[in-house]
Structure formats: structure tokens, C-alpha cells
N, C-alpha and C positions, 0 to 999 in steps of 0.2 A: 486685671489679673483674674479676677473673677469668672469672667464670661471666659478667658481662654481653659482655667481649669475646666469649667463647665464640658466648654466641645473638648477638652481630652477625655471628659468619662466618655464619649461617645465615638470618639477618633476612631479608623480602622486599623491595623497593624500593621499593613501593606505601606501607609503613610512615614512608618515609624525611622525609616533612612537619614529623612530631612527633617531639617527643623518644625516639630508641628506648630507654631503660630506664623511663620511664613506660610508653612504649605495652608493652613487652612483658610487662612487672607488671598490665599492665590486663587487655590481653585474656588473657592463661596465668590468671588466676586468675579474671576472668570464666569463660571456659572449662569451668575445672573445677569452681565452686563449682556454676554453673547445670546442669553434667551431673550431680554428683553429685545437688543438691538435687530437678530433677527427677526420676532414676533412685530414688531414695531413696522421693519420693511414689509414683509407680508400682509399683516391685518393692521392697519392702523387705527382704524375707529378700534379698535379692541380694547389699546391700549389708552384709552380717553375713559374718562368717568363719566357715569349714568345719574339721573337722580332716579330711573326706574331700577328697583332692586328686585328683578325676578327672578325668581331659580329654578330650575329645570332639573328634574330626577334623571338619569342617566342610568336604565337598567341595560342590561349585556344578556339577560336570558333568551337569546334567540342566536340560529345558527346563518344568519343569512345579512346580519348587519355593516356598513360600510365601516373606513377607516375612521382615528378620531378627527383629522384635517377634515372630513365631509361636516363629522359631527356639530366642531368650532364655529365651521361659516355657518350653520342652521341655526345655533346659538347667536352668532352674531346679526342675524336676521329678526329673530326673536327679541333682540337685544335683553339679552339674559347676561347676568352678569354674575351668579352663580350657578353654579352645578355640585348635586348631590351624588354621591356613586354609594353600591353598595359594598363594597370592596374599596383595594386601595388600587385600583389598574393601574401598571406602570406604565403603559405605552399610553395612555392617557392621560396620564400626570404630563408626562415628559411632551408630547403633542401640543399639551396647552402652556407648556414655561414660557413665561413674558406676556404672555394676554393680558394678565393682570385680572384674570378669572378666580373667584373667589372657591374652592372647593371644599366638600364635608366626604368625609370619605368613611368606610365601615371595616369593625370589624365583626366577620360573621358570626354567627351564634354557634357554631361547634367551638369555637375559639373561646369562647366565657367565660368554662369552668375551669378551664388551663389559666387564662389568664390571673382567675381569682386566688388557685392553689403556686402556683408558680411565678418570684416576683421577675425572674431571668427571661420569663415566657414574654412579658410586657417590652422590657428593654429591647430584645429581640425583634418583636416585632418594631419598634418605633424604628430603629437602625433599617432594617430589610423596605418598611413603607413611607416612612417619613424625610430622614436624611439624607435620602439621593436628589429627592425633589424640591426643598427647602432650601435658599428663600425665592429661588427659580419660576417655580408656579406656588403660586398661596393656597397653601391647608389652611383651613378657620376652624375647620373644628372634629374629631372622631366620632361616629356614633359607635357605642360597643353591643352589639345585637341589635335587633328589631323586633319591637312589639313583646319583647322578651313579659313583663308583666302581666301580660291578658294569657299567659299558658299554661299548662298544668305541671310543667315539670319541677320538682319542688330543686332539685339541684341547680338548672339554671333559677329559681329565684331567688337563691341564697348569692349566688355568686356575682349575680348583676352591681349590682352596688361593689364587692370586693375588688372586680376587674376591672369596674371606672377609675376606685382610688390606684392599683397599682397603676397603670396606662398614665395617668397622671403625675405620679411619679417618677414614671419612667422619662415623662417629657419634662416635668423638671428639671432633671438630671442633665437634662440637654439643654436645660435653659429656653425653653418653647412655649411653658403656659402660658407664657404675653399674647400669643400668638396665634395657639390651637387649645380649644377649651376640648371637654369632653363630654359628650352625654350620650343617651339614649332616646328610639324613636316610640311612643306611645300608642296603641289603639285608643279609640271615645271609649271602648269597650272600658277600662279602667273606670269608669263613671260611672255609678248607682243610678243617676240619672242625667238628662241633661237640659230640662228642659221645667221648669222656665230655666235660664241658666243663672239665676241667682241661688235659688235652690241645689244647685249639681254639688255632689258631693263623691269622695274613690269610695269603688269597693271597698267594706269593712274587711274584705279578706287581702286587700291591696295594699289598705294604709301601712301594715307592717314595716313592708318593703318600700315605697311611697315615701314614708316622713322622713327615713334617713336620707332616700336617696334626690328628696326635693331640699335638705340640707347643706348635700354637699354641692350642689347646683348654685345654690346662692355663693356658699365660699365661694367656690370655684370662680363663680358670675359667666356661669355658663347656661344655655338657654335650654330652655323645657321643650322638648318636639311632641307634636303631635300630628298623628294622620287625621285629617280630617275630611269626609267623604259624604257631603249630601245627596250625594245620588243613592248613596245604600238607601237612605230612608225615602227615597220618591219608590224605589223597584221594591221595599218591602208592601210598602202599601199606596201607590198610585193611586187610587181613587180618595185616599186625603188628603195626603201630601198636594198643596198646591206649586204646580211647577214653576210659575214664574216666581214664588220664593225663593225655592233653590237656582235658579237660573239666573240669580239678578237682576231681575226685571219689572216694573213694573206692570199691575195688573192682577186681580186676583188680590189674594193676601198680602203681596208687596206693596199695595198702591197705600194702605193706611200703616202698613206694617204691623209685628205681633208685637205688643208691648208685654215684657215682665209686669205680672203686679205688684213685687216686693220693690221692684227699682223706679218705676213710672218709663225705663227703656224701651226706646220704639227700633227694633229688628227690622230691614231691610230685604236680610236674607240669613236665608240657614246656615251660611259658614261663620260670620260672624257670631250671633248665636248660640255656636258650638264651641268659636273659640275665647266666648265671655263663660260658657259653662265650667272648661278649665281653668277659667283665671279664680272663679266663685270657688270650686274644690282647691284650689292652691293657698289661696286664702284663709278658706276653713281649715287647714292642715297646718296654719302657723308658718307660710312662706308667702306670705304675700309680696312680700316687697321682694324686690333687688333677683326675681328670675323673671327673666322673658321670655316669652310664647311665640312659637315659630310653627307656623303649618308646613310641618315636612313630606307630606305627600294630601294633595288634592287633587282631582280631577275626572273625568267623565267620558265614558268608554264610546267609541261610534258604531260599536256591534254589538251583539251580546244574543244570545240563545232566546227560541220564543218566549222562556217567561220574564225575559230581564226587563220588564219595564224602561222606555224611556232610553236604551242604548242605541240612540241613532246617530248620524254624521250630524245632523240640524242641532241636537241638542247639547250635542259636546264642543259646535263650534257655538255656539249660544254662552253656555255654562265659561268656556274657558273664556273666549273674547272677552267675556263682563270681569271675567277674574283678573285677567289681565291688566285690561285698562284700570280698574278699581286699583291696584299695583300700583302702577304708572303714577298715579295721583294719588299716591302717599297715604292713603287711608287708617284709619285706624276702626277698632270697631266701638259701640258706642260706652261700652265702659271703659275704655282707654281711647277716645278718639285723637290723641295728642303724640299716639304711638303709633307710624308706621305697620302695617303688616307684613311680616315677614313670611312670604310663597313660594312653598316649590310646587311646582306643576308636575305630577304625573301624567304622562313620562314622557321624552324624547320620540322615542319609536316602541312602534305596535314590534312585542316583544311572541316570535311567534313557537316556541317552547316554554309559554307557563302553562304551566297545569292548569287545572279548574274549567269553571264555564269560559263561553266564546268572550264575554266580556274584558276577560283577564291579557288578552292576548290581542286587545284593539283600545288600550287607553292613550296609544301614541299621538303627538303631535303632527309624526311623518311618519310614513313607510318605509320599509329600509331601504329603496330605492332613492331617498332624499325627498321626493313628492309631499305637499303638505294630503295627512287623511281627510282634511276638511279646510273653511277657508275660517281662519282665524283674523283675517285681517293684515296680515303681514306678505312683504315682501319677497319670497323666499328664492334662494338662489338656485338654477335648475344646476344636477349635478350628473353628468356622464360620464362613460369610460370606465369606470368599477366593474371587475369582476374579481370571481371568486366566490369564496363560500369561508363559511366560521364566523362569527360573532365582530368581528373587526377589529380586535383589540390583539388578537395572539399575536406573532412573529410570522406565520407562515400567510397562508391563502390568498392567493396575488393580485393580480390587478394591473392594468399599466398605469393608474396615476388619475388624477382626477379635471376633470374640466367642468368649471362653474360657470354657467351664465347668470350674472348679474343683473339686477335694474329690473324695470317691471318689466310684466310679461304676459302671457292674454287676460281674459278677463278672468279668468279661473285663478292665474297670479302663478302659473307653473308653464307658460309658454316660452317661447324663444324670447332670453332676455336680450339687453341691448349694447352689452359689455361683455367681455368675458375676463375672467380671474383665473389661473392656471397653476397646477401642480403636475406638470403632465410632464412626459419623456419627452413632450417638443421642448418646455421651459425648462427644465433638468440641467444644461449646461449654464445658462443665464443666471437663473437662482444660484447653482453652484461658485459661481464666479463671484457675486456677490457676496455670497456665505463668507471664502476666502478674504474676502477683502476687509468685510468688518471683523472677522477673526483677526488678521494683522495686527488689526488698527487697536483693537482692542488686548492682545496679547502682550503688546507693547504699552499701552497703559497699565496693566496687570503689574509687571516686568516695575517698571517707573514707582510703581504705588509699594511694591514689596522692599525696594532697596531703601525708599524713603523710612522703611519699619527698622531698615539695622540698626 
């Protein structure tokens, strides 16, 4: 009785005709049976478990990207098994229901100060982002703003920590915190220093904000993000900075590695490094235990303006490839070598309306074309037939449909594959026909399960 009062705070009105613990037994598990069963016929390996748990940033700042179907199969090449957004995109939610894709979804920084002052503002959103898509495609977790901490606005800093406990609330209400935790995404910038990282400690203009909000993290048992970007520090100063450090690789400074001298720890490479220097400042802050550390955006640009040091195709397919595989094999870094790293890669596609230097607009994994920017190592599916224009996600800007060549492909790994996969007007009645049938089947078990509840 519990859980039904639960989904009545959150019920919609339109429901109110019919019984709501039928109705909402019907449609939650229509929902999710037809998303999965669907998702299931279409991508199957989707729907199988990984021991690699990689995650992929998914930005939309660009006006020329394909749909989310192109997005899924490159994800699925990648064998990524999370995706971070910075919004809550509907037509991307709803694209990936049944993958059994783990998703982190955002809410933007205009939204902060409303959500801090307004507790209706929170509910609102959770209803409008979260419960159309729940337990269909899996939320894991909200961030509310970005980098919000490293800015000067004193209004967003007050509000940061108010807007995570309402959001939170708001998802209790609904019975979700099992479910979807809540946090925020960090610059290194929040750190006095970082380096040895035993030493790293927050800004003393940070901690304010910081201690509460690394408090309610632990309730919560919600994780700590942070961006983590050893490339800034190769392009600030190239000529110390040793590259195969930050590239993973042995050679140079990596062959003995940099050892702490507070800890006797021997460094590999600069990300780990950076993300034992926030585990050290979390520590000193009285939160040691019980919050984990997730690098929420890493990665390494194949372009960049003459003075960006170091933005080549060679050194991003370098930088990611080791990032990756270090994934794959469960790593941990060496102050916690017994904890997994949790990665997301910046970013999916070279996003080509961000601002800033050429860098900003070449961190992509692929071109919006599907094409990998570089060879990562992976098998990637060729994808044609996309047209249009807009970012891929709206409702409009057309296309006839998509056609994926599977399996490998030249030696570049973007040639004529040896299979094809299809979303196209030719397969449109096949799929269709199919769609109907597990709709039946499953409408009728729906139907079975609901009378069983009178």
C-alpha cells in the first residue's frame, strides 16, 4: 500500500477515470515489457550484461547530428553501457527504452535557483523528465548543474546544495531514490592543489559549500563527479608535462612512474593521480568513506587551434584507446585499487556549435556522419541514408531512415561491412509487423496480470 500511495503523489489526472492501481500496473509494465521486447528483437547484445562499464558523454551542441537509433548502434560498438546527457532528451530516453542502458541525465544551471526557491519547481520537473521514462529505460542518477562550484555567481552557490535536497525529495515522493541518486558534476579547479595527491585539499573559498554538500552525498550514497582532463595540463605546459604520462603509456615518466612521498604510491598516469587527489581533499573534509568517485567527463580533443598543444587524431586515439581498455579491466587507481573506475568519455560526436577554441568542437569519438574521428580500436558500424539537419534529437528534420553496415570493415574499420542492420523504409513494414505481434502478445499478458490484481 505503500508504494501505491507513493505513485499516487505522482499520478497524472488524465489517469483519474480508472482505477489508479490497475491503471498504473497496466501501463508501468506494458511500458517496460514492450520496450524491452522490442529493444531485445532489434539490438540484442544490448540487452546482455558487460563486465566493461564504460560511459559515453552525449552532448547535442551541434546542429548537424544524426538520430538517437544511429547514436545506440555506435554505443553499442563501443560497448558502452552508460550514457551521460546534459539535459533530460526525450526522444533519447524514449530511443534507448529496453537497452538496458544505464543513463545520468541533467538538470541545467538556469534551473538551480528555481529549483532551490521552489519546492513545486522540483516535482515538476521529476513528472515532465523522469516518469514518462521509468522503469522503461534506466535513470541512475540526476546531475543538477555543471561545474556549478568553480563560478562566481554567489546565487547559484547558495542554491546548489538547496536544489539537490529538493530534487530529491521530489523523487522520493515518487518512491525513486532506490533508484536515481542525485548529484553534481565538479571541475579539478575546486582543488587548491592537486598534486602530490595526498596533499590535494578544496578551495578554502569552496569548503563552505563542499562540506555540506559532500554530506549529503554520503546520505544520499550518491557519487562525487568529477571532470577530469589531463590534457589541460600537457597544452598548459608541453614541454614538462611528459606525454606518455598522460597517455597511458609507457616511456618517459610512466616507465617508473611518479610516486607520492607522503604515501610511497607509484602513478602510472595523470588521471588516476587526479582522481586519488579528490579522494585525499574528500577525506580531509570529513567524508571519507561511504562517497564514490566517478570521472564524469574525460577525454582528448583530435583538433585544436595552433597553440593547443598536443590536439591531434594520434593523440586522442592514444589517450582514449588506453582509457578504455584500462575500463575494460576494472582498474582501480592505486589508492583504491580494489575499486573499479567509473568513465565517461567525452564525448560521443565532435559537437560543432561550442563556443570557444577549435579544441572544444573536436572532443568527439565520431563525426556526425557516424564515421569513427580516429581509430580507437573498435569496430564501428558504417551508417547511411541520414539526412537533414538539427541536432537529431528534435521531432522534425528528416531523413529516410537509417542503414547500418555491420562487422569489420577496411583496414581504417569504416569500410563496407559484411552485414547489414536496418532501420530503413525498405524494413519499415517487417519491423512494423513484428512490433504488432509482440504488442498482442504482450497486451494480453498485461490484460492476464491486471484481473489477476482484482
Amino acid at each position: 500500500m505503500h508504494d501505491l500511495y507513493m505513485l499516487q503523489r505522482c499520478q497524472s489526472p488524465l489517469l483519474s477515470p480508472l482505477p489508479l492501481h490497475l491503471l498504473l500496473a497496466a501501463a508501468m509494465s506494458l511500458r517496460l515489457l514492450l520496450a524491452a521486447a522490442f529493444a531485445a528483437v532489434l539490438f540484442p547484445s544490448l540487452t546482455t550484461s558487460s563486465s566493461a562499464a564504460l560511459g559515453i558523454n552525449y552532448g547535442q551542441v551541434a546542429d548537424n547530428l544524426p538520430p538517437p537509433q544511429a547514436a545506440l548502434l555506435l554505443l553499442r560498438a563501443l560497448n558502452a553501457t552508460r550514457v551521460k546527457l546534459y539535459d533530460a532528451n526525450a526522444r533519447i530516453l524514449s530511443a534507448f527504452a529496453g537497452t538496458g542502458t544505464d543513463f545520468t541525465v541533467g538538470v541545467p544551471d538556469n534551473m538551480v535557483p528555481r529549483l532551490a526557491t521552489d519546492p513545486s519547481a522540483a516535482a515538476t520537473w521529476v513528472r515532465a523528465n523522469i516518469l514518462p521514462h521509468v522503469p522503461a529505460t534506466s535513470i541512475t542518477a540526476v546531475t543538477v548543474g555543471n561545474e556549478v562550484l568553480t563560478g562566481t555567481d554567489p546565487t547559484m552557490l547558495r542554491s546548489l546544495l538547496p536544489a539537490m535536497e529538493s530534487l530529491h525529495a521530489a523523487l522520493a515522493t515518487c518512491n525513486l531514490t532506490s533508484r536515481v541518486s542525485v548529484t553534481t558534476a565538479h571541475s579539478l579547479a575546486v582543488l587548491s592543489s592537486s598534486f602530490p595527491p595526498s596533499a590535494a585539499a578544496f578551495r578554502r573559498e569552496v569548503l563552505p559549500y563542499m562540506s555540506p554538500l559532500l554530506g549529503f552525498l554520503a546520505k544520499t550514497g550518491s557519487p562525487f563527479l568529477v571532470n577530469a582532463y589531463p590534457y589541460f595540463a600537457y597544452k598548459a605546459d608541453p614541454d614538462q608535462v611528459d606525454l606518455s604520462y598522460v597517455l597511458f603509456e609507457a616511456g618517459g615518466a610512466a616507465t617508473a612512474g611518479v610516486v607520492d612521498p607522503a604515501t610511497g604510491l607509484r602513478y602510472g598516469n595523470m588521471l588516476h593521480a587526479q582522481v586519488d587527489a579528490v579522494r585525499a581533499a574528500i577525506s580531509k573534509a570529513n567524508y571519507g568513506k561511504g562517497v564514490e568517485i566517478m570521472v564524469s567527463e574525460t577525454g582528448w580533443p583530435s583538433r585544436g587551434d595552433d597553440d593547443e598543444a598536443g590536439a591531434t587524431p594520434e593523440n586522442a586515439a592514444r589517450y582514449n584507446g588506453n582509457l578504455m581498455r584500462m575500463v575494460a579491466e576494472g582498474k582501480g587507481t592505486p589508492a583504491a585499487p580494489g575499486e573499479p573506475l567509473v568513465v565517461y568519455v567525452f564525448a560521443l560526436f565532435n559537437e560543432d556549435q561550442k563556443p570557444g577554441p577549435a579544441s572544444e568542437r573536436h572532443y568527439g569519438l565520431f563525426k556526425p556522419d557516424g564515421t569513427p574521428a580516429y581509430d580507437v580500436g573498435v569496430k564501428a558500424p558504417v551508417i547511411t541514408g541520414w539526412k537533414g539537419s538539427g541536432n537529431g534529437t528534435s521531432g522534425g528534420g528528416g531523413g529516410t531512415g537509417l542503414v547500418v553496415a555491420q562487422g569489420p570493415g577496411g583496414a581504417d574499420g569504416v569500410g563496407p561491412g559484411t552485414g547489414y542492420y536496418t532501420v530503413s523504409a525498405a524494413a519499415a513494414n517487417k519491423v512494423k509487423r513484428r512490433r504488432r505481434c509482440v504488442e498482442s502478445l504482450l497486451v494480453a499478458a498485461v490484460i492476464a496480470m491486471v484481473s489477476g490484481l482484482c
